[in-house]
C-alpha positions as a Python dict, from the first residue, in 0.01 Angstrom:
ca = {
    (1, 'X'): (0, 0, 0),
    (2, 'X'): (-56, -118, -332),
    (3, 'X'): (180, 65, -541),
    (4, 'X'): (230, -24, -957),
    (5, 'X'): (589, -41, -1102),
    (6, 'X'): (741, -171, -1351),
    (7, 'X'): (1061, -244, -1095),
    (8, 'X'): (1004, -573, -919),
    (9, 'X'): (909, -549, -566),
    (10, 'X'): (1205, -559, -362),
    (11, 'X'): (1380, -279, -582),
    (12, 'X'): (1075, -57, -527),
    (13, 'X'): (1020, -55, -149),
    (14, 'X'): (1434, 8, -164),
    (15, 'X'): (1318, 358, -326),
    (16, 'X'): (1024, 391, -146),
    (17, 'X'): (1198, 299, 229),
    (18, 'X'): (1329, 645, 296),
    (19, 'X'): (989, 790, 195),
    (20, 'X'): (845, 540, 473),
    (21, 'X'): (1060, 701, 727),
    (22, 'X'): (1016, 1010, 684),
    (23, 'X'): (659, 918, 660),
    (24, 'X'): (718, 788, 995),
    (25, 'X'): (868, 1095, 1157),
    (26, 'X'): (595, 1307, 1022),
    (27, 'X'): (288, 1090, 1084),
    (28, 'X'): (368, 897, 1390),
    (29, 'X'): (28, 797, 1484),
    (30, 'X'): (-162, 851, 1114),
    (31, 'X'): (-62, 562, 873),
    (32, 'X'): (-334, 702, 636),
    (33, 'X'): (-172, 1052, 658),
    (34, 'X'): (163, 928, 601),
    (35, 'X'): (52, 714, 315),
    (36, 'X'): (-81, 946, 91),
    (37, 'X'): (241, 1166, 175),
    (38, 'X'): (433, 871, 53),
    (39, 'X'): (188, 822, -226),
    (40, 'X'): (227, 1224, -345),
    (41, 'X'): (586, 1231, -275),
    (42, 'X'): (660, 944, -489),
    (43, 'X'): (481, 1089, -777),
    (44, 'X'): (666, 1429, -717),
    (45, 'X'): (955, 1266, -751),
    (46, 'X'): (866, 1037, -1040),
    (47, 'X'): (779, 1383, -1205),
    (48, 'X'): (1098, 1536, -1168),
    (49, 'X'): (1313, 1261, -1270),
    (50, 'X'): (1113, 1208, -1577),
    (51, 'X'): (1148, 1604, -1648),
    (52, 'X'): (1532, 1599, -1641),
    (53, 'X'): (1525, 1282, -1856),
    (54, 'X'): (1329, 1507, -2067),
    (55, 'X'): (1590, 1733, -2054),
    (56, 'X'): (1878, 1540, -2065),
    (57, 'X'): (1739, 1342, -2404),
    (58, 'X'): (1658, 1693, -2591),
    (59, 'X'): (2014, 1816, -2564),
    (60, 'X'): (2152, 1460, -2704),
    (61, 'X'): (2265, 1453, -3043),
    (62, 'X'): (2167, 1129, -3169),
    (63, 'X'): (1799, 1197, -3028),
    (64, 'X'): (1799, 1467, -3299),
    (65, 'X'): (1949, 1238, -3545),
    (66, 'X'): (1710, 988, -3506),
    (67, 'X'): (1420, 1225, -3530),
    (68, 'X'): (1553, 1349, -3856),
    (69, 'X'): (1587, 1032, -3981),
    (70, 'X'): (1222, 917, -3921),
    (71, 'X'): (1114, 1293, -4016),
    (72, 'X'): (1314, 1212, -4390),
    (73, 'X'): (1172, 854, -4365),
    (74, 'X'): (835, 955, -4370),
    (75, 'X'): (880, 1202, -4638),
    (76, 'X'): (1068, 990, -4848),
    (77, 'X'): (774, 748, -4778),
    (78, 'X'): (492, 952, -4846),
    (79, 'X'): (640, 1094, -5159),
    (80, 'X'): (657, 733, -5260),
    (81, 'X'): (321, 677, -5286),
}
């Protein structure tokens, strides 16, 4: 399976081992089958992780200070000109 990451190899079939397995279980017989499950599952996940980092960096203060920084920044620098 060809799969793009920016993790090096050996870190990403470490998250993508359990997957296989399960995989496995579900698809005994049908490695195409159980690819694509592994292939859809990994992008569910991927998905969900990124959401709650979402989350997690909208409720952090200095996000919000940074943003109104650049937000003043750009005023500031358009003003300027």
């Amino acid at each position: 399976m060809a799969y793009r990451s920016s993790l090096g190899a050996i870190e990403t079939q470490k998250l993508l081992e359990p997957l296989w397995n399960i995989a496995r279980t579900i698809f005994p017989t049908q490695t195409a089958k159980a690819e694509a499950w592994v292939i859809l599952e990994a992008k569910r996940q991927g998905l969900e992780y990124a959401k709650q980092k979402t989350v997690e960096a909208g409720a952090n203060p200095l996000v919000w200070a940074a943003l109104g920084l650049g937000a003043v920044g750009l005023i500031f620098g358009l003003m300027r000109r």
